[in-house]
The first five atom37 places (N, CA, C, CB, O) and aatype in JSON, in Angstrom:
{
  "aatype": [20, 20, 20, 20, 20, 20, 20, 20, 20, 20, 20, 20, 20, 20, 20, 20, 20, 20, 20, 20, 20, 20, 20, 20, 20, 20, 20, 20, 20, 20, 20, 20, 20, 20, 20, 20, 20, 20, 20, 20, 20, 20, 20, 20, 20, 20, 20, 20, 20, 20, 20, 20, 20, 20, 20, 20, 20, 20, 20, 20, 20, 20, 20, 20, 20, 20, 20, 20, 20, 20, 20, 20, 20, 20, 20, 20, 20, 20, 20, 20, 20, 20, 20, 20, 20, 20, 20, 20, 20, 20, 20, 20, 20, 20, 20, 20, 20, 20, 20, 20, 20, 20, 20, 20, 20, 20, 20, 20, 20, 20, 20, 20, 20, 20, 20, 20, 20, 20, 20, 20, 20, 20, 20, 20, 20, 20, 20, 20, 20, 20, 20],
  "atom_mask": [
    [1, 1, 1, 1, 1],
    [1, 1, 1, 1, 1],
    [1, 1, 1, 1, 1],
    [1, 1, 1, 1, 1],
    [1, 1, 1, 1, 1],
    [1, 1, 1, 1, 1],
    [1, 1, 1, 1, 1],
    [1, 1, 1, 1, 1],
    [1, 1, 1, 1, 1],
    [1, 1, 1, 1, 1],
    [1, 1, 1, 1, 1],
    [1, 1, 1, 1, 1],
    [1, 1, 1, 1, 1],
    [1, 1, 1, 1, 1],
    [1, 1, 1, 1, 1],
    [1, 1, 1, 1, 1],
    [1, 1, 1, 1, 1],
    [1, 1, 1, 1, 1],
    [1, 1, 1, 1, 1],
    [1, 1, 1, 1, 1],
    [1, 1, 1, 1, 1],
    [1, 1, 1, 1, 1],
    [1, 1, 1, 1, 1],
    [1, 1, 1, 1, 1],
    [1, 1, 1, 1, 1],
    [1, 1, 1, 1, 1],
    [1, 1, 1, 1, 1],
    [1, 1, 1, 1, 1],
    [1, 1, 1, 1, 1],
    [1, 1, 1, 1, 1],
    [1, 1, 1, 1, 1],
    [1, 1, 1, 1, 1],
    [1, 1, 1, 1, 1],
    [1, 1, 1, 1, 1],
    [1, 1, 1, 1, 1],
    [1, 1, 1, 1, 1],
    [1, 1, 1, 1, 1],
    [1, 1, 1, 1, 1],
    [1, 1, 1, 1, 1],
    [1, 1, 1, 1, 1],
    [1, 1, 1, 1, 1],
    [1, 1, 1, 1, 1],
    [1, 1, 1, 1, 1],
    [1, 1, 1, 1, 1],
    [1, 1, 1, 1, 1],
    [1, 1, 1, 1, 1],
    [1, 1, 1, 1, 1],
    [1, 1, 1, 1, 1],
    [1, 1, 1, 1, 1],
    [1, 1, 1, 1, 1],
    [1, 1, 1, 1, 1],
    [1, 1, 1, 1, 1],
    [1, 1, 1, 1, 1],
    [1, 1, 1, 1, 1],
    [1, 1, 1, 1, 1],
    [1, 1, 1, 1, 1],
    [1, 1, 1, 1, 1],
    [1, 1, 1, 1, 1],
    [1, 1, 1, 1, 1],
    [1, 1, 1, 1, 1],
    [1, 1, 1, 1, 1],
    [1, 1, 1, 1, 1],
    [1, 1, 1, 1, 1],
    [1, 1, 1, 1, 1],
    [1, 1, 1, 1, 1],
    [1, 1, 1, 1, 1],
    [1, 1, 1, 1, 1],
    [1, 1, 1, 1, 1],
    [1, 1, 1, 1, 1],
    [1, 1, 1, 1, 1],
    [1, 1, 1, 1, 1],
    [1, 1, 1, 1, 1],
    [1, 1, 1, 1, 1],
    [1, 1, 1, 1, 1],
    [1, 1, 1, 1, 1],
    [1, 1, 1, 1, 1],
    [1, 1, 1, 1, 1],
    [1, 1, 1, 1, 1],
    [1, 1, 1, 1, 1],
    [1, 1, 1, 1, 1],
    [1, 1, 1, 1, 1],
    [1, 1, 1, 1, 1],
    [1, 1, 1, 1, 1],
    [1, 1, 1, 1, 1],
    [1, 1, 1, 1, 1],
    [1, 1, 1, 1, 1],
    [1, 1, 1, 1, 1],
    [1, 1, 1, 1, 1],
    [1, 1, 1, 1, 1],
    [1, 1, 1, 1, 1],
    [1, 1, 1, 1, 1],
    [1, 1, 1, 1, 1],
    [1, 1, 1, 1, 1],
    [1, 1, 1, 1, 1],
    [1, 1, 1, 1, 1],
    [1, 1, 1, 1, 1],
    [1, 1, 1, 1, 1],
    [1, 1, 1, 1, 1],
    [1, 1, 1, 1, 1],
    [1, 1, 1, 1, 1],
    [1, 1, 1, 1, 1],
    [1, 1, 1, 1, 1],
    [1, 1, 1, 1, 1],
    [1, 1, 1, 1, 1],
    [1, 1, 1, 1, 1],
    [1, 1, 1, 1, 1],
    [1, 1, 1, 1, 1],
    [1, 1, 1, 1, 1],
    [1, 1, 1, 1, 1],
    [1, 1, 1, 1, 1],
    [1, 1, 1, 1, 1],
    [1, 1, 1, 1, 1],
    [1, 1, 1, 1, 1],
    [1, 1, 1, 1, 1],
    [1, 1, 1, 1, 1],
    [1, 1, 1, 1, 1],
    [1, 1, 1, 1, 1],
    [1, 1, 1, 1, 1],
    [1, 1, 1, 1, 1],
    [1, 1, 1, 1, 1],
    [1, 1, 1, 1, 1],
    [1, 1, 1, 1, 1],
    [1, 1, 1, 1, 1],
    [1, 1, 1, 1, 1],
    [1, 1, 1, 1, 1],
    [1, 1, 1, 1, 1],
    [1, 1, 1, 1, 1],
    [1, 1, 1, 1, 1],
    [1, 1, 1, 1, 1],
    [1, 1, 1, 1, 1],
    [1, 1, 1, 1, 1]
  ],
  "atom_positions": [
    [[-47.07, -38.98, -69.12], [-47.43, -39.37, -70.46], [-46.16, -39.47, -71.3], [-48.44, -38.36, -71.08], [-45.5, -38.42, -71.27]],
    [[-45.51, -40.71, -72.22], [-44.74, -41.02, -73.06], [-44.81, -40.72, -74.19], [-44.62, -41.9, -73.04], [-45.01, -41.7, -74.91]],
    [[-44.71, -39.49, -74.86], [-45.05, -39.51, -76.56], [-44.07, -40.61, -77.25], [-44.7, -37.82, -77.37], [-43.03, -40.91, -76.65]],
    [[-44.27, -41.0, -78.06], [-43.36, -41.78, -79.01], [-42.99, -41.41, -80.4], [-43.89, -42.97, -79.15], [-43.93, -41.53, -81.19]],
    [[-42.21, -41.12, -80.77], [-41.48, -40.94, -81.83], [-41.16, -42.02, -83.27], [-40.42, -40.68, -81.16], [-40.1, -42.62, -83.41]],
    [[-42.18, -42.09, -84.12], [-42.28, -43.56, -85.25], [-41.59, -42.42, -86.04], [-44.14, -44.51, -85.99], [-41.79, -41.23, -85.77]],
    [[-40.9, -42.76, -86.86], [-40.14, -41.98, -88.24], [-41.31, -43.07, -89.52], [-37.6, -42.45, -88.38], [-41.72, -44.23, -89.47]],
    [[-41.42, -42.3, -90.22], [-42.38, -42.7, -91.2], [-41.91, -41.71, -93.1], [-44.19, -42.13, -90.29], [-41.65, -40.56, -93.46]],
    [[-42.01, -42.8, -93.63], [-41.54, -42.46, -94.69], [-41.79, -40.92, -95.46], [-41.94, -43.47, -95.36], [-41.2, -40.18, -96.24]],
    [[-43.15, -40.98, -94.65], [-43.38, -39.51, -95.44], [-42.81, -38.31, -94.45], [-45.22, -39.19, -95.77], [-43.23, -37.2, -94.79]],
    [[-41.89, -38.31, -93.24], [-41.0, -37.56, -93.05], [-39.74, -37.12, -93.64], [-40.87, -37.81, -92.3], [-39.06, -36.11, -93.43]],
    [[-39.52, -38.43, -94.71], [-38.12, -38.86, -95.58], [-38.61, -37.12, -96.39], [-38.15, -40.96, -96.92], [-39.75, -36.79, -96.72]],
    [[-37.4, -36.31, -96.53], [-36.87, -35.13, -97.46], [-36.22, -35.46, -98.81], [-35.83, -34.34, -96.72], [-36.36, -34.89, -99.89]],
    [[-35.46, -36.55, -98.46], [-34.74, -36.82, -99.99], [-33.75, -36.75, -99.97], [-34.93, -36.13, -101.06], [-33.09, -37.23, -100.9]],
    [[-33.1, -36.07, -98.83], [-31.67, -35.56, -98.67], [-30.58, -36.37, -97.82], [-31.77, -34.21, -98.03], [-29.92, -35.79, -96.96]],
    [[-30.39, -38.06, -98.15], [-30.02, -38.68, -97.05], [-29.03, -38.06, -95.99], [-29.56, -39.77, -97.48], [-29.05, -38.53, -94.85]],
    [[-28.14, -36.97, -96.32], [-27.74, -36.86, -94.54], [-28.59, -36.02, -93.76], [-26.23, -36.2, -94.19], [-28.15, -35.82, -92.63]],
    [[-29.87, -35.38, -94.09], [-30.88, -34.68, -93.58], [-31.66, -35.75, -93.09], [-31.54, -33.76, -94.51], [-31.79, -35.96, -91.88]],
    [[-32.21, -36.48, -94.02], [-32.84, -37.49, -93.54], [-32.63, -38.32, -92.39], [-32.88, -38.1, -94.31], [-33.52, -38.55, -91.57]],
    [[-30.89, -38.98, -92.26], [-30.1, -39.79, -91.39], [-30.58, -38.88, -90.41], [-28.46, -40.05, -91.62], [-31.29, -39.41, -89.55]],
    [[-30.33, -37.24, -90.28], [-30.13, -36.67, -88.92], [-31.39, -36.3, -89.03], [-29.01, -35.56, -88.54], [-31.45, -36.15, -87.81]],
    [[-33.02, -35.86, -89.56], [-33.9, -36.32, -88.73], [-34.33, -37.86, -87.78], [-34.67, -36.01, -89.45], [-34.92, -37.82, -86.7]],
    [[-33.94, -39.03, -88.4], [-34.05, -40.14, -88.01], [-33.13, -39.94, -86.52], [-33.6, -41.17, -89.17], [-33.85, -39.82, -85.52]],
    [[-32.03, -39.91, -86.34], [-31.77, -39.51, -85.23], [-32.21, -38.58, -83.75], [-31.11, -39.26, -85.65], [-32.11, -38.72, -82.53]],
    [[-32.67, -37.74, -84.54], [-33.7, -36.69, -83.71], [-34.58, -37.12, -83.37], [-34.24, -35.64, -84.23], [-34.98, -36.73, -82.27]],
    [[-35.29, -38.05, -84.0], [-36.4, -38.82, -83.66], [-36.0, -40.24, -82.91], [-37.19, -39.05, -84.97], [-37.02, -40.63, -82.34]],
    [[-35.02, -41.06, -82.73], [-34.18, -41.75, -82.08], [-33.86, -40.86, -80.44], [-32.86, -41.95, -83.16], [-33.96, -41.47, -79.38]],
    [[-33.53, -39.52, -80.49], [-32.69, -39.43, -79.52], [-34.4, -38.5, -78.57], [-30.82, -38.44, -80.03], [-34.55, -38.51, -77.35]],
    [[-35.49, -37.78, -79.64], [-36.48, -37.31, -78.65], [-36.84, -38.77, -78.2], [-37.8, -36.31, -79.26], [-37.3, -38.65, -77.07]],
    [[-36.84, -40.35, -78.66], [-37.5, -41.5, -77.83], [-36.73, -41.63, -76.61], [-37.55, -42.93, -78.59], [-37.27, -42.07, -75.6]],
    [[-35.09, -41.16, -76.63], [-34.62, -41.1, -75.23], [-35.15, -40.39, -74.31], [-33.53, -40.77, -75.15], [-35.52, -40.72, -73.19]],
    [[-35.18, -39.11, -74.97], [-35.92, -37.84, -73.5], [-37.18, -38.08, -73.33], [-36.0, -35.99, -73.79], [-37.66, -37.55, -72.33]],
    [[-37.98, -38.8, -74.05], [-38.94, -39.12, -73.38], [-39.02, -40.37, -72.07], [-39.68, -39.34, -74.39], [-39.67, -40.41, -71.03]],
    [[-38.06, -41.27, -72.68], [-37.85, -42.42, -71.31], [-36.99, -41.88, -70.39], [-37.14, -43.94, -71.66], [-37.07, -42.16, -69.19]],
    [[-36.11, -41.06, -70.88], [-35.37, -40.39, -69.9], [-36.05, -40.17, -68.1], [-35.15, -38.97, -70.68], [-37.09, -39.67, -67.69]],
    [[-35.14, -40.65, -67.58], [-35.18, -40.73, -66.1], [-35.33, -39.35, -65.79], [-33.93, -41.4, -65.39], [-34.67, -38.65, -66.56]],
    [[-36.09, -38.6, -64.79], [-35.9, -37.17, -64.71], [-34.81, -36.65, -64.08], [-36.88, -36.61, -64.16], [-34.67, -35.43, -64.11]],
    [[-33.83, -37.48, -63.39], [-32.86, -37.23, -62.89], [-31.47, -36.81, -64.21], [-32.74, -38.46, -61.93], [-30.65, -35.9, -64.05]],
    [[-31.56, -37.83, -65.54], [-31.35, -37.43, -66.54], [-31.72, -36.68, -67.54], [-31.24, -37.95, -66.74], [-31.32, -36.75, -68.7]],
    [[-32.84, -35.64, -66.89], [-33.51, -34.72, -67.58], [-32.45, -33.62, -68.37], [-34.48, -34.04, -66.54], [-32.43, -33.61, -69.6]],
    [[-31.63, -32.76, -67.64], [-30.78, -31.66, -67.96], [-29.68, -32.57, -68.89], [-30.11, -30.8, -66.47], [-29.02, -32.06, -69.79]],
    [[-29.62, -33.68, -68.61], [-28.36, -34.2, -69.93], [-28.61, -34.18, -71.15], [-27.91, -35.6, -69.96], [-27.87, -34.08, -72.14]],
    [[-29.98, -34.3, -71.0], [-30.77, -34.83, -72.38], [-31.32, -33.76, -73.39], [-32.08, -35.68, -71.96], [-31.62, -33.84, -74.58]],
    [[-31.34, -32.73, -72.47], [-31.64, -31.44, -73.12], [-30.65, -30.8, -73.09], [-32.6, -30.69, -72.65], [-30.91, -29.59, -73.1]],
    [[-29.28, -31.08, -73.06], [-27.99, -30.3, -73.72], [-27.8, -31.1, -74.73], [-26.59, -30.11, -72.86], [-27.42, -30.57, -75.77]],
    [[-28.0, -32.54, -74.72], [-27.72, -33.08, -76.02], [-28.43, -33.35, -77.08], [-27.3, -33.95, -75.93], [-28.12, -34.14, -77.97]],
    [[-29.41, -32.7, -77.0], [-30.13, -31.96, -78.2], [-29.75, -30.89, -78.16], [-31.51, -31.87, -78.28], [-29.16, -30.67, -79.21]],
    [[-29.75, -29.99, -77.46], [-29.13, -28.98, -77.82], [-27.99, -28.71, -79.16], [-28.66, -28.81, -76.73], [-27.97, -28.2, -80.28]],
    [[-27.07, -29.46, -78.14], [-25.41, -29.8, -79.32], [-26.0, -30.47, -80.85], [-23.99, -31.5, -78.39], [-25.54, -30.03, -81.9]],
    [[-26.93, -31.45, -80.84], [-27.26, -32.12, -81.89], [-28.12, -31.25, -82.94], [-27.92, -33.29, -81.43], [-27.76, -31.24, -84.11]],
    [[-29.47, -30.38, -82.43], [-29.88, -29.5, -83.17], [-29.04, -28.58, -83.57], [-30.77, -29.03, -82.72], [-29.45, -28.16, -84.65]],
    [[-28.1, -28.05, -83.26], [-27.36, -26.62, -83.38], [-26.76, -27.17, -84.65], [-26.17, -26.02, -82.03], [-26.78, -26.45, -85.65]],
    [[-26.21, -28.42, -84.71], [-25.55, -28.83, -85.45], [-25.92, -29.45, -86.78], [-25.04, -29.39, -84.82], [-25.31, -29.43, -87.85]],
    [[-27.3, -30.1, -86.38], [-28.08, -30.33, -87.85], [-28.43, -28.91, -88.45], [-29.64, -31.25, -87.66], [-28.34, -28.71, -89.66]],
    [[-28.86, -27.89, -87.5], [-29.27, -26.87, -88.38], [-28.57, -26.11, -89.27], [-29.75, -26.13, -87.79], [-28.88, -25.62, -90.35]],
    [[-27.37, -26.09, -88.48], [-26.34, -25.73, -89.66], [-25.82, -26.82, -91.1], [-24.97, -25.45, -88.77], [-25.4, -26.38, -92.17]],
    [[-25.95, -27.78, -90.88], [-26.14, -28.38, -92.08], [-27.18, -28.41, -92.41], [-25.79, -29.4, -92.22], [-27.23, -28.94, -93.52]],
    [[-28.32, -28.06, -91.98], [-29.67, -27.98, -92.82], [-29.77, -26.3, -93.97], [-31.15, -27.98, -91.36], [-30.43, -26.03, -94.97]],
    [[-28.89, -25.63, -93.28], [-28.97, -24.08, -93.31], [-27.99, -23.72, -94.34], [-28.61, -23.35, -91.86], [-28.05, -22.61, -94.88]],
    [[-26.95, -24.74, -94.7], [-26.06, -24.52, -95.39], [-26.22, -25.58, -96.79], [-24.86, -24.6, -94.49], [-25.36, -25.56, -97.67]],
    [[-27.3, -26.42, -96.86], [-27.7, -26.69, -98.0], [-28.57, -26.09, -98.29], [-27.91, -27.67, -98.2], [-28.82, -26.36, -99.46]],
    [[-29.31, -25.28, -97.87], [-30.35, -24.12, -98.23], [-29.95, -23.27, -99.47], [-30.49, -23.09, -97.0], [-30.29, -23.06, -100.63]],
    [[-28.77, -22.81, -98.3], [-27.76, -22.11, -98.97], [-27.55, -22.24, -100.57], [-26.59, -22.51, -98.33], [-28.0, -21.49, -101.43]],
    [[-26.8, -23.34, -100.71], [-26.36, -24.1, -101.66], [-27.22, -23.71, -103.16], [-26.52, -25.62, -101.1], [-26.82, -23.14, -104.17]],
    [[-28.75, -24.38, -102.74], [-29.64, -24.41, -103.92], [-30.27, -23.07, -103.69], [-30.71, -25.7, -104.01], [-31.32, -22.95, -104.32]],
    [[-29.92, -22.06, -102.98], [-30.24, -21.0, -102.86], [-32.33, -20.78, -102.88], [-29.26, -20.36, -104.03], [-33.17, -20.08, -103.44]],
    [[-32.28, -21.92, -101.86], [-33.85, -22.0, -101.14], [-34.22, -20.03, -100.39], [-33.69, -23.64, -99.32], [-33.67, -19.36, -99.51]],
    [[-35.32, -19.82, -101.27], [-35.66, -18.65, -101.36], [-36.25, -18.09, -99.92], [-36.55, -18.6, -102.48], [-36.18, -16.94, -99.51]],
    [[-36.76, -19.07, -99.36], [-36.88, -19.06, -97.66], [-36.12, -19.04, -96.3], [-37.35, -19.92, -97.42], [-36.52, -18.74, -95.17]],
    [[-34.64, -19.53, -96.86], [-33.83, -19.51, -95.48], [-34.16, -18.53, -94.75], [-32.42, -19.43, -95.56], [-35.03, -18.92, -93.98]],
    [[-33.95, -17.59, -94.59], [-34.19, -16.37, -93.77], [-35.3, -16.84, -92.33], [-34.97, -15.08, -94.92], [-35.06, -16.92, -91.12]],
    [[-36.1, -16.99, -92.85], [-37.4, -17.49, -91.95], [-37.34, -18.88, -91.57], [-38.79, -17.35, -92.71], [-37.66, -19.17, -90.41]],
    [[-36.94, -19.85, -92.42], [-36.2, -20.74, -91.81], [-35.29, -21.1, -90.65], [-35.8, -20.88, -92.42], [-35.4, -21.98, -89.8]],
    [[-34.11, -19.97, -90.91], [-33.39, -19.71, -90.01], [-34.01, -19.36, -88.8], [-32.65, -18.92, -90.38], [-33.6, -19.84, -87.74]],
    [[-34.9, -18.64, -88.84], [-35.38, -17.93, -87.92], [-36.35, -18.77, -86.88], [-36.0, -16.85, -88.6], [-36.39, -18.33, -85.74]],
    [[-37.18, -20.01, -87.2], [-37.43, -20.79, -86.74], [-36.3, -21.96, -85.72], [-38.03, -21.04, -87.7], [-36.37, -22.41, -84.58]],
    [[-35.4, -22.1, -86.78], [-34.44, -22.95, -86.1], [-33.73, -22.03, -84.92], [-33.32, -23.55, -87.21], [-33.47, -22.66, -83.89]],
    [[-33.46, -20.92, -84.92], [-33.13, -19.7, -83.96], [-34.15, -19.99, -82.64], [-33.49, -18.04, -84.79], [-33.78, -20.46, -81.56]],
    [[-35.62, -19.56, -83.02], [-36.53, -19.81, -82.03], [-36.38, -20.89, -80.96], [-37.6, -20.02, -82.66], [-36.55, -20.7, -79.75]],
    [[-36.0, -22.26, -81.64], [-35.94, -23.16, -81.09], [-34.49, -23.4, -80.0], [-36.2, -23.97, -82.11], [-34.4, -23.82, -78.84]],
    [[-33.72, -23.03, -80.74], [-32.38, -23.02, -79.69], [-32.44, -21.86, -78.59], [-30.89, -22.75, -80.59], [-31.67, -21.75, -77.63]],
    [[-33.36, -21.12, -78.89], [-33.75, -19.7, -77.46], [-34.36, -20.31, -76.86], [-34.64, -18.19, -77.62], [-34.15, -20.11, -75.67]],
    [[-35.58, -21.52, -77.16], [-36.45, -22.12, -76.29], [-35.85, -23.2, -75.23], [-37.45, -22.72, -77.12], [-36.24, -23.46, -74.09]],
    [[-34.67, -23.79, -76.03], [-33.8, -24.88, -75.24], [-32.98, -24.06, -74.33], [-32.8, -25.86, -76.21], [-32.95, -24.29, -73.12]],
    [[-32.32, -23.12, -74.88], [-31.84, -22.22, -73.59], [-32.67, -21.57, -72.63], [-31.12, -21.17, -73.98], [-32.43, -21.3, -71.45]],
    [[-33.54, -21.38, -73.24], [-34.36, -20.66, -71.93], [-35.13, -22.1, -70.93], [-35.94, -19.36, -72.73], [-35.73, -21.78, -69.9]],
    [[-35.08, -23.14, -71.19], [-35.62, -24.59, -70.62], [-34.05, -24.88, -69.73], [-36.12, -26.05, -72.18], [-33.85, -25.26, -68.58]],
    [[-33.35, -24.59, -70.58], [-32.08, -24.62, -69.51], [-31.75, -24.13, -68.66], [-31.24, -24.47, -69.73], [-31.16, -24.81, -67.82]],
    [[-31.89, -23.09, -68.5], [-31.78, -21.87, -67.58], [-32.39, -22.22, -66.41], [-32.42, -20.58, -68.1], [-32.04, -22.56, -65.28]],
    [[-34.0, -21.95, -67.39], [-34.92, -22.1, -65.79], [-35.42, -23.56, -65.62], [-36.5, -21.03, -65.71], [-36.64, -23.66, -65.47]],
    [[-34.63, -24.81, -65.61], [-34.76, -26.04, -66.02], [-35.16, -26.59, -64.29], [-33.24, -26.67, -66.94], [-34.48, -26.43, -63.28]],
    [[-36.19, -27.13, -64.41], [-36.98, -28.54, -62.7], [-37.22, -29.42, -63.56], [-38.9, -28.23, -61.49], [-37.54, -29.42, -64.75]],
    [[-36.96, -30.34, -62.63], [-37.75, -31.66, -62.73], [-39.07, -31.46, -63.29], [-37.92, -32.32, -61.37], [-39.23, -32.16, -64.29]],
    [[-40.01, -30.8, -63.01], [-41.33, -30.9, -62.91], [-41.67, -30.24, -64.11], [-41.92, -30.39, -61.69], [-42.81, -30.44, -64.52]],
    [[-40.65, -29.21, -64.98], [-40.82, -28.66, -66.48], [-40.8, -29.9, -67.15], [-39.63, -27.58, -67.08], [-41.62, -29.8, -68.06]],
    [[-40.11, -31.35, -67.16], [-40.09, -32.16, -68.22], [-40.6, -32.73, -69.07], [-39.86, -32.63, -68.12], [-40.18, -32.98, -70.2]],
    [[-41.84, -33.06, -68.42], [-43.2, -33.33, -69.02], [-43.61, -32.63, -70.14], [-44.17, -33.1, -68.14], [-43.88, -33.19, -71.21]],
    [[-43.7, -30.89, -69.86], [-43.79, -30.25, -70.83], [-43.0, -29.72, -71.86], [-44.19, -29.66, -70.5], [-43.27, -28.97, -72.8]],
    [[-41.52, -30.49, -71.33], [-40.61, -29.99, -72.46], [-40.7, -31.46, -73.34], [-38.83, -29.44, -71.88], [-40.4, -31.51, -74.54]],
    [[-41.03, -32.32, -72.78], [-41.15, -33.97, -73.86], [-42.27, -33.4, -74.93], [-41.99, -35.86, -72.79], [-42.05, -33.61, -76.12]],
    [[-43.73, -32.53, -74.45], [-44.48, -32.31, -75.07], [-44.28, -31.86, -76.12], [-45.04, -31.89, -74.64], [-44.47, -32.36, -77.23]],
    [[-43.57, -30.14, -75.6], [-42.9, -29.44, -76.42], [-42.17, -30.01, -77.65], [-42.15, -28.88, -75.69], [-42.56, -29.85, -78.81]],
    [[-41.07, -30.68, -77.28], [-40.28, -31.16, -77.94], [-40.97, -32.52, -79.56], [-39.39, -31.71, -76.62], [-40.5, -32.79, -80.67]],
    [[-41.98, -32.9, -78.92], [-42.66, -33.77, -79.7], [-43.21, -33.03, -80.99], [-43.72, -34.4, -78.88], [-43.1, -33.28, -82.19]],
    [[-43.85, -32.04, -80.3], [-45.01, -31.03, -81.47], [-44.07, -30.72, -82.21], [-45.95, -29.48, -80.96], [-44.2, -30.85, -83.43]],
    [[-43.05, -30.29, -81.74], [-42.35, -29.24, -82.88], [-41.25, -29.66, -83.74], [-41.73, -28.04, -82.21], [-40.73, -28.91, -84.57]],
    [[-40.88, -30.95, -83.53], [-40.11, -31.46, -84.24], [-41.03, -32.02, -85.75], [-39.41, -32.51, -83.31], [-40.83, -31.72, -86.93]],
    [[-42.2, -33.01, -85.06], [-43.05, -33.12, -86.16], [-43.72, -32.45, -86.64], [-43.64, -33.75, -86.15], [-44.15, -32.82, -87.73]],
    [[-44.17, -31.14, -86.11], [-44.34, -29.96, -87.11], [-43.61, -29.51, -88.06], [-44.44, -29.03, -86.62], [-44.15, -29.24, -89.13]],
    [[-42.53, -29.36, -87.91], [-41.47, -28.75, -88.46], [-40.62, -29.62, -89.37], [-40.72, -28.23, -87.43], [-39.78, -29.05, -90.08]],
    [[-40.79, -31.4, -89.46], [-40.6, -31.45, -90.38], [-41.56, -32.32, -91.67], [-39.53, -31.67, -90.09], [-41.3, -32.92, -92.71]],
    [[-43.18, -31.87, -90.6], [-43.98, -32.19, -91.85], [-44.43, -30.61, -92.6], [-45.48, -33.2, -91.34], [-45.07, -30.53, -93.65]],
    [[-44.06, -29.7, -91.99], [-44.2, -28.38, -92.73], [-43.35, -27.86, -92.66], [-45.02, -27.55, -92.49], [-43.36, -27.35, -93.78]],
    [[-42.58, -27.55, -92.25], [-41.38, -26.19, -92.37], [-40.16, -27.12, -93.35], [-40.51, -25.52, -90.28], [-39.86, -26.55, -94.39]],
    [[-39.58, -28.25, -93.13], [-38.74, -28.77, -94.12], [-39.85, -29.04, -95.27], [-37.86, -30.12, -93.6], [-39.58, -28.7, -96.42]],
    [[-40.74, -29.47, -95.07], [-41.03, -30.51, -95.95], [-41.39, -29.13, -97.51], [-42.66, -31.77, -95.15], [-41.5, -29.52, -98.67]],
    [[-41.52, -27.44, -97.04], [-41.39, -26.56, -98.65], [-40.4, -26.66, -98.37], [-41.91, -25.06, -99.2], [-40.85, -26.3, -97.28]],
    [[-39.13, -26.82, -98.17], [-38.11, -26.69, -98.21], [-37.55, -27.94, -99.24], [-37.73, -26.55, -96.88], [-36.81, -27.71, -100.2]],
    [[-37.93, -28.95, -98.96], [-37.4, -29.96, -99.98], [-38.23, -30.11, -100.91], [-37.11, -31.23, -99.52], [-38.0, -31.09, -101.62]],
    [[-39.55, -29.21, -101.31], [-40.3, -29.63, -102.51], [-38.9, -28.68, -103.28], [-42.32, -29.07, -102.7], [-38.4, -28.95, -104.37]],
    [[-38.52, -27.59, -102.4], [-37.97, -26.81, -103.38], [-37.01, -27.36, -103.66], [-37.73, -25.6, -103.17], [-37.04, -27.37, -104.89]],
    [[-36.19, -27.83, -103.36], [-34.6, -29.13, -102.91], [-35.02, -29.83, -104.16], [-34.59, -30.53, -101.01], [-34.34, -29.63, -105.17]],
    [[-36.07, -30.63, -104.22], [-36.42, -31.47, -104.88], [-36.54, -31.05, -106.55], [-37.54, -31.88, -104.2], [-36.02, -31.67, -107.47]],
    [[-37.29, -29.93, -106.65], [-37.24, -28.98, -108.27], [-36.19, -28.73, -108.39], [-37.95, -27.6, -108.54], [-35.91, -28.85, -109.58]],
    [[-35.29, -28.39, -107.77], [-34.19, -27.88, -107.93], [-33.08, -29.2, -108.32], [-33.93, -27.04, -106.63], [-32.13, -29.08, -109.09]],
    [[-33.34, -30.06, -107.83], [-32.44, -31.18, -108.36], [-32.68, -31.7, -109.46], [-32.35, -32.2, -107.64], [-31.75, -32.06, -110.19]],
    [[-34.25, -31.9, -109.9], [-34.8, -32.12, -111.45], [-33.93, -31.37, -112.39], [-36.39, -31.57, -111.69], [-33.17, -31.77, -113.27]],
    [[-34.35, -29.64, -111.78], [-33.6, -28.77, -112.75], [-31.96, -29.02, -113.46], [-33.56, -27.52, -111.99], [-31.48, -28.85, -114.58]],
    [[-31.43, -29.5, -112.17], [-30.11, -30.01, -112.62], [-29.62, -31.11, -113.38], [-29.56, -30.16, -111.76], [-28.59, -31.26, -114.05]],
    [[-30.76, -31.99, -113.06], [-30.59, -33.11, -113.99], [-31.25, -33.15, -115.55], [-31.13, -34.24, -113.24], [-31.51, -34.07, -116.32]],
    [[-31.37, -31.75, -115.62], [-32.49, -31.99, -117.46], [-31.08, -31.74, -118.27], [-34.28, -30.23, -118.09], [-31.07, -31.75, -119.5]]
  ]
}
């Protein structure tokens, strides 16, 4: 089974380099899903490298507007890089399927709920600055 990955406006945060690098994430899960299974383990280090790296720019504009949630935030994005290592570790051919699954749910979970209080707050918070 192929999940597919549509980026749709109401994933848009507001934050174009957040935004750019969900659009990408969603670009690069349409690779691991066509991904050859022989290119399975490439594809899941390079998300790897790519999440580690949005999250810290996701984590450090948190920061910034001093989003009252990072903590648990963090802690989600944590979850997820234990889950890619632990898919790494004990990584077959025959896990891929369920890591495309995996990988599908939780990206669009996470950023139709877990970012998306995150930028209502992003979002008040930029009003605030502009009155």
């Amino acid at each position: 089974m192929t999940l597919v990955f549509v980026w749709k406006e109401k994933y848009a945060v507001g934050e174009p380099t957040l935004d750019k690098q969900h659009r990408y994430l969603f670009d690069l899960g349409n690779e691991i899903q066509t991904a050859d299974k022989n290119q399975a383990k490439t594809y899941v280090m390079k998300l790897y490298k790519y999440a580690t790296d949005h999250f810290k720019t996701e984590e450090t504009h948190m920061k910034q507007i001093q989003y009252p949630d990072v903590k648990n935030h963090r802690k989600l994005h944590d979850q997820f890089i234990t889950d890619l290592n632990t898919l790494s570790e004990n990584f077959s051919i025959e896990s891929f399927d369920e890591f495309k699954k995996f990988l599908y749910l939780w990206l669009i979970n996470h950023i139709l709920n877990e970012d998306n209080k995150y930028f209502i707050f992003a979002n008040r918070h930029r009003e605030k600055a502009n009155l």
